[in-house]
N, C-alpha and C positions, 0 to 999 in steps of 0.2 A: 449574774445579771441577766443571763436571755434566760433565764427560767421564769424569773420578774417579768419581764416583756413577753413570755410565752402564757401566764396565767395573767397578766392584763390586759393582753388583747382578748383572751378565751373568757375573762370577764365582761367586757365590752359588747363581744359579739353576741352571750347569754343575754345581755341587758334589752338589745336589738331584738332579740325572738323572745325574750320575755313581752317587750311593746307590743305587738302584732297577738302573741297571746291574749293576754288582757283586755283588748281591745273586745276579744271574740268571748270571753267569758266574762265582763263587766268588771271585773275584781281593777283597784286604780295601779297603775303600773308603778307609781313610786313604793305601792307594800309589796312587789315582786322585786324592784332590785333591795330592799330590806332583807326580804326572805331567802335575798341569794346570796348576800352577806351574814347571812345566817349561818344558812349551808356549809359557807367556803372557811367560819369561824371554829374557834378553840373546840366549840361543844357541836360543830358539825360536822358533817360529811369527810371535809378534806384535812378540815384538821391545821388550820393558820393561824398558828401563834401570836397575837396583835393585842398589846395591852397600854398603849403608848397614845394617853390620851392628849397631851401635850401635840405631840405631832398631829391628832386628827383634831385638834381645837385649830392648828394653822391652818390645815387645809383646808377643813370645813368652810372657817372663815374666810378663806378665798375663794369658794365656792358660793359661799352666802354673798360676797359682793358682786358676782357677774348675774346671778339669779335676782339682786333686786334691784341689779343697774334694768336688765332686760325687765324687771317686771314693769318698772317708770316706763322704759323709752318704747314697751309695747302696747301702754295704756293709751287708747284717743281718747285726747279733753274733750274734743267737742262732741262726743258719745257719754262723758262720766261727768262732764260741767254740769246738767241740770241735777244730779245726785249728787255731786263735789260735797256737800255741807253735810249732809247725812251720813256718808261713808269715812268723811274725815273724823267726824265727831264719833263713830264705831271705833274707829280708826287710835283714837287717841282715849279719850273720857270710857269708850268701852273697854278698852283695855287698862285700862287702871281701876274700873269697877268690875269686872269681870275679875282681874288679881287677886279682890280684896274682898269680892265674895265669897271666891273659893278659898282663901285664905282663913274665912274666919271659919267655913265652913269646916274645914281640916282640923283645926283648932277647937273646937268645940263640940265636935261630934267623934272624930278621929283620936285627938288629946293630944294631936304633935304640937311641939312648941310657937308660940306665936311666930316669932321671925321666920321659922322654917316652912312654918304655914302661908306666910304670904311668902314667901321664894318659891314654894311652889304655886303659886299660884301666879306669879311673874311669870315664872318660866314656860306656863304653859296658857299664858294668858294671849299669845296672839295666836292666831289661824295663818294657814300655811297657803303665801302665793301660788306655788308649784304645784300643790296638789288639787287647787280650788281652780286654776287655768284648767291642770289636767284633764281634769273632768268635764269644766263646762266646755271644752273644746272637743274628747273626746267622743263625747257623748250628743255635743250639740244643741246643750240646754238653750232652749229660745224663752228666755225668761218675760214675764209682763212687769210692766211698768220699771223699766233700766233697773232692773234687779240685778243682771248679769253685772252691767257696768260698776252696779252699785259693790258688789261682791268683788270683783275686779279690782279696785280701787282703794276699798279698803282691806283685802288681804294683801296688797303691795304696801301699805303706806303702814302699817301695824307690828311689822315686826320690830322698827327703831324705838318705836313704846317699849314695845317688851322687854326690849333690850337694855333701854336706859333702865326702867324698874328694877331689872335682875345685878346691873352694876352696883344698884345704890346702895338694894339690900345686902348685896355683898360686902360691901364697900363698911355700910351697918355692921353686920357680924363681923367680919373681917377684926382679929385680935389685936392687929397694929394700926389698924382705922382712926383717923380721929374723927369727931361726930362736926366739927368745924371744915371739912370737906364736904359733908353730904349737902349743906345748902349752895356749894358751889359746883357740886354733879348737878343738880334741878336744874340750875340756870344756863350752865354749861351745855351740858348734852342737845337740849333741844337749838337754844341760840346759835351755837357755833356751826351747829348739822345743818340748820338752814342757812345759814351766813357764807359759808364755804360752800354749800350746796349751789347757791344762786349766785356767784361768783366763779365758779367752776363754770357752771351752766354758759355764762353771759361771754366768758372770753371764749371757751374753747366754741361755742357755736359761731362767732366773730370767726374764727381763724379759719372756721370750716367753709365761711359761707367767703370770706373773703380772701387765701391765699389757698390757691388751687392745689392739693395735695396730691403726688401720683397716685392714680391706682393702687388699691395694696392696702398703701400707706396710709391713706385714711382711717382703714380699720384699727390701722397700728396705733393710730394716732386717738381714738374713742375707745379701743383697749387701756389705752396710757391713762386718758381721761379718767375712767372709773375707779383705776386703781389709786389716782391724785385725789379723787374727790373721798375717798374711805380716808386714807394717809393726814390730810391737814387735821378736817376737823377732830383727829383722835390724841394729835399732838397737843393741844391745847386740853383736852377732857369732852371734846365734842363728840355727837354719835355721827360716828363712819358713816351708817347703813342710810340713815334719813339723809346724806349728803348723798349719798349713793344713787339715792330714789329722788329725790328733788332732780340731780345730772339728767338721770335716763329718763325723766318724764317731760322733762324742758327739750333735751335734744330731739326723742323722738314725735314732738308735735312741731318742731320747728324744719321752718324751708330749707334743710341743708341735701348738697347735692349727694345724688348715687346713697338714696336711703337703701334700697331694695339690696345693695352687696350686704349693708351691714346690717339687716333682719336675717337675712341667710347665714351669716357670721356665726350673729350670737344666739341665734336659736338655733345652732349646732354646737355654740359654745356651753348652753346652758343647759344642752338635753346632756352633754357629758360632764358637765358638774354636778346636776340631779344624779345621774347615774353614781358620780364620785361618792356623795352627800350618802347615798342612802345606803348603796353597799359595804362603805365606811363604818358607817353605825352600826348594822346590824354585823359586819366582823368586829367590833368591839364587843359585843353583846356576851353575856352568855345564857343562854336559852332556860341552860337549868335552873337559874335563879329567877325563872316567871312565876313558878307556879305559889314559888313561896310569897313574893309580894302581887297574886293576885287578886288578893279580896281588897287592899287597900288599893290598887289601881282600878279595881272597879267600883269603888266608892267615889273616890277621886273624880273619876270620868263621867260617874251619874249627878257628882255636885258639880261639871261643868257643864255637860248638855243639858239636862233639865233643870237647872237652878239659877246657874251663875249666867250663861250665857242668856238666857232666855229673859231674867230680869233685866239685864243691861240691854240689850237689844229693844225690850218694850219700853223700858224706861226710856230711853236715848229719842227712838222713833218717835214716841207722841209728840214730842215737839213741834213735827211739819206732817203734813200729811200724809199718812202711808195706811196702805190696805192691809186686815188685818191677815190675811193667806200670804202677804210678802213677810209682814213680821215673823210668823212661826217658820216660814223658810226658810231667813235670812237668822233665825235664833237655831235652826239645826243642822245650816250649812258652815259651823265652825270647828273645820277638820284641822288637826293640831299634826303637825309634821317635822320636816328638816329642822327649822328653825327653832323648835321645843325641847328637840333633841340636842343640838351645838349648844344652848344654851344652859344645860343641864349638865354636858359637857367644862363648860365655864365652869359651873361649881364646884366639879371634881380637879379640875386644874389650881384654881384659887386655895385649896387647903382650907379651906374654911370649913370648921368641925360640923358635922349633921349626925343626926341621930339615925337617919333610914336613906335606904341607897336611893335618892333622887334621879339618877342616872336610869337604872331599871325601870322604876317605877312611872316617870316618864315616857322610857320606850314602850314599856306594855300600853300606856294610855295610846300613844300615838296609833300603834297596831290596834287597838282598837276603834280607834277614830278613823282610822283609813278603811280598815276593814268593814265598819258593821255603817257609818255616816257616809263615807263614800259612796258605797257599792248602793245603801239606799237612798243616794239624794235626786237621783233619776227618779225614781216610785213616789217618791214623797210629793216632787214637784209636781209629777202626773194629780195623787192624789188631795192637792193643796187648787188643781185648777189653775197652775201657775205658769204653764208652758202655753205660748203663740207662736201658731207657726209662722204667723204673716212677719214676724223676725229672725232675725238672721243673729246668732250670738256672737259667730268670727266678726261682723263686723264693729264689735267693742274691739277688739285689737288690732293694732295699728299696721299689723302685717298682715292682716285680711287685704285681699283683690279678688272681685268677683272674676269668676271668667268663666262665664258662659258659652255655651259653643257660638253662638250669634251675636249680631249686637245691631241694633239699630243705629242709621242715618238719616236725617235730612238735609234734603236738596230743597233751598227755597228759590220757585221759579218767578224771576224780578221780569221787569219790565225788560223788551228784547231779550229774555234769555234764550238760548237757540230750542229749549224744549216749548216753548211758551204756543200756545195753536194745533201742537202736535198732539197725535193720539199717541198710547203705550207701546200700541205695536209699530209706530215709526221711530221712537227713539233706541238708539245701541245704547243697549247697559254693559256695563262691565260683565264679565263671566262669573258665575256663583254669584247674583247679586239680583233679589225678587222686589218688584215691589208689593209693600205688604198692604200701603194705605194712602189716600189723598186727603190732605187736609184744607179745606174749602170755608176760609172764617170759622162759623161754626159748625159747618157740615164735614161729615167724615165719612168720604165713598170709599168705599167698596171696590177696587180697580178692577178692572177689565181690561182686553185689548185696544175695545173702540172709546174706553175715556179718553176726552179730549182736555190737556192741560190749560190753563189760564194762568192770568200774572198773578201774583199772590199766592197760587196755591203753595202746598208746604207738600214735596212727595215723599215719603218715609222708606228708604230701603231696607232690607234685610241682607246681612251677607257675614261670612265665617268672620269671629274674632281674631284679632293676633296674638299669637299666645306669645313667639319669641323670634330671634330671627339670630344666625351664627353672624357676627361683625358688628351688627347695629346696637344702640340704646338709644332712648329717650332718653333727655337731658332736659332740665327746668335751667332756665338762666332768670335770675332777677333783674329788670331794667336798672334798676337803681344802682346796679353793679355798675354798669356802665356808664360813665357819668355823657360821654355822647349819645347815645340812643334818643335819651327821650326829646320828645319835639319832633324826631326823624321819622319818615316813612320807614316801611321792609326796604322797600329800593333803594333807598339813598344809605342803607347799613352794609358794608363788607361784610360777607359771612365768606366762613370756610369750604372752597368748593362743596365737600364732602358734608355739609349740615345744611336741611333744610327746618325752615319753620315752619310744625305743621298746626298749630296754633293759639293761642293768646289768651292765659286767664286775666281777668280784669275785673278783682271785686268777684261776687258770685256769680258773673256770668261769663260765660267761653266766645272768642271773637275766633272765628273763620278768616286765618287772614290772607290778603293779595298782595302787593307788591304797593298797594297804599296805602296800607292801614299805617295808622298812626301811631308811634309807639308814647302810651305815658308813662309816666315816672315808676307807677307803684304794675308797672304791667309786669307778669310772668313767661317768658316764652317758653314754649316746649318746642325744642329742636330735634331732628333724627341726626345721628350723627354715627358716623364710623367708628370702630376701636381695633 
């Protein structure tokens, strides 16, 4: 057993300098922990025996559910809402046309059997969250017109397609199938995913916002979650993963407190289930048998990026307005990963008879989709004219915070304020704290020492940002929690010695508050409070 624990931690800690690697030579870190599971495999280097696909279908699958609980609860709607429609419709109809392209393609040029033709073309019919985040975050693609968002959204939402198509077909070959099920997977998979997804969603974010959980616990308690929103709808014939991704996309746009423990959580929990995902695979692999299925995985791979994907994508798009440098983008940024793999994985589990090792044949595609569309989806968007830099692409994710070394203030100087008359060199500013500018209605001076302030003016300070502090957080409370607040002033509210209010959203706009503001119903506070 510590030999186990002595080769999983010295796997873990390769995977860590493998990141930092990759980073520095562009190659996507999820084909490095592959190639380390390569390495550590029957036909590599060290030589580990693992053929036990049963066991890595479990884990995997528990690894696919935390990867696309976090892909949901890392997506912001109000970044991906004006593309919602386009990316779902990728999302869904792409990848049932994308299947059935490559499907027939395999089929009539290749000569594999029809069913087998479209199973491979399910299983390799969605694009891979993990590696498409990887990248745009890596790399920092500042995509134009919410491309990023758009890509974003729909490789989170895309795999429970692929996933239902690949059951059904199964479900079709499958020798003790009856063909009186498969209209009840169509109906099933999608209904139930969403039904238990948005039922999941609706209580466990109630329980979050309204029964205060310790510390900790909450985490424990949206770990619980994800793994109840896979478990229902599977029991009935529903798809797990779209209940998965409906949980994590509702939670992480909704008001629940101490969001920030649990982005730190699961984006530690989900860099060590990629790690899991990928090294898994490629120790399952065995390398020697590439060379021999590598004409048909590069057949395969040329009827998904230049054929299948790219018809679907233009197809889909015309419907709403899209430029045509985002459509050839967005048609050669569909990199096939974890989830093509696990699901290839299923087939071999299922017993269900194939003519050609779909297992292989799939890996070699993925390795090459991460390999040659990864590494040039940076160059491409260069040379598509697709990159702005006046965008920021962390801020499609939900766990994006700017933090700047500085930040702007203003101080608006009212009637009797004590700066009001005064010039700049008579007022005490705080230490580290300039002013940068006066705002004068619609004039904007330039300060100096001998400006002299007036009522109205707006003074704009400059001073260091708070990055963190040992004891404190910010805490959001909802008024509506409390059902005395509203109607009440700050003063007439008991706070906790130790929590101050440092101020009040309301609607889109932020209230400064004193000791009179008025608290309404739908108001937010942000308190500093002790831990």
């Amino acid at each position: 057993m510590e030999l186990n624990f002595l080769i999983s931690a010295v796997v873990v800690l390769l995977c860590v300098f493998a990141n930092k690697l990759s980073n520095k030579v562009g190659v996507p870190v999820l084909l490095a922990f592959i190639l380390l599971g390569m390495l550590f495999g029957s036909d590599g280097i060290v030589k580990i025996p693992f053929d036990n696909f049963k066991l890595a279908e479990v884990l995997c699958t528990i690894g696919l559910i935390f990867i696309m609980f976090y892909g949901g609860f890392g997506t912001k709607w109000s970044e991906a809402k004006p593309v919602a429609f386009k990316s779902i419709l990728l999302a869904s109809a792409g990848v049932i046309s994308t299947a059935f392209i490559t499907g027939l393609l395999c089929h009539f040029v290749l000569g594999i059997g029809i069913l087998e033709s479209l199973l491979i073309g399910a299983v390799l019919s969605s694009t891979d969250a993990a590696s498409v985040f990887s990248i745009l975050r890596s790399k920092k693609l500042n995509l134009k017109y919410r491309t990023a968002s758009m890509l974003e959204l729909e490789s989170g939402a895309n795999d429970p397609f692929a996933y239902m198509m690949t059951i059904i077909l199964l479900s079709v070959m499958g020798l003790e199938s009856s063909f009186n099920s498969i209209p009840y997977l169509i109906f099933a998979q999608p209904f139930f995913g969403i039904l238990f997804g948005a039922v999941v969603s609706y209580l466990s974010c109630w329980i979050l916002k309204h029964k205060k959980l310790t510390p900790g616990f909450d985490t424990a308690f949206v770990l619980a979650v994800a793994l109840l929103a896979y478990a229902l709808p599977v029991f009935v014939g529903g798809n797990g993963f779209l209940s998965v991704y409906v949980v994590g996309l509702f939670l992480g746009n909704s008001s629940i407190e101490n969001k920030a423990p649990l982005v730190n959580f699961f984006d530690g929990l989900t860099s060590l289930m990629q790690m899991m995902i990928f090294f898994l695979l490629g120790l399952l692999s065995f390398p020697s048998k590439l060379p021999e299925i590598l004409p048909i995985s590069l057949a395969i791979a040329f009827f998904l990026t230049f054929i299948a994907r790219p018809l679907s994508v233009f197809g889909l798009l015309s419907f709403g307005k899209s430029h045509h440098p985002q459509k050839m983008l967005v048609s050669l940024s569909g990199l096939r990963g974890a989830a093509s793999i696990v699901f290839s994985v299923l087939v071999v589990v299922s017993g269900v008879p194939v003519e050609n090792d779909i297992f292989h044949i799939v890996f070699c595609i993925v390795l090459l989709s991460m390999g040659l569309q990864g590494s040039l989806l940076p160059y491409i968007s260069r040379k598509l004219d697709m990159i702005d830099d006046s965008e920021n692409v962390l801020r499609t994710f939900n766990d994006y915070i700017d933090e700047d070394e500085i930040m702007f203030i203003s101080v608006e100087v009212k009637e009797n304020h004590e700066w009001s008359g005064k010039s700049l060199k008579e007022i005490s500013l705080p230490p580290d704290t300039v002013v940068a500018t006066v705002l004068r209605g619609e004039e904007v001076i330039i300060p100096k020492g001998d400006t002299v302030l007036q009522d109205g003016d707006s003074v704009v300070l400059t001073a260091r940002s708070f990055k963190s502090a040992s004891g404190v957080e910010l805490k959001e409370i909802h008024a509506y929690d409390r059902e005395h607040w509203p109607g009440k002033t700050l003063s007439e509210i008991k706070f906790y010695d130790d929590t101050i209010v440092v101020l009040v959203k309301r609607g889109e706009n932020v209230v400064i508050p004193d000791g009179n503001t008025l608290v309404q119903e739908d108001d937010i506070l942000v308190v500093t409070q002790k831990i």
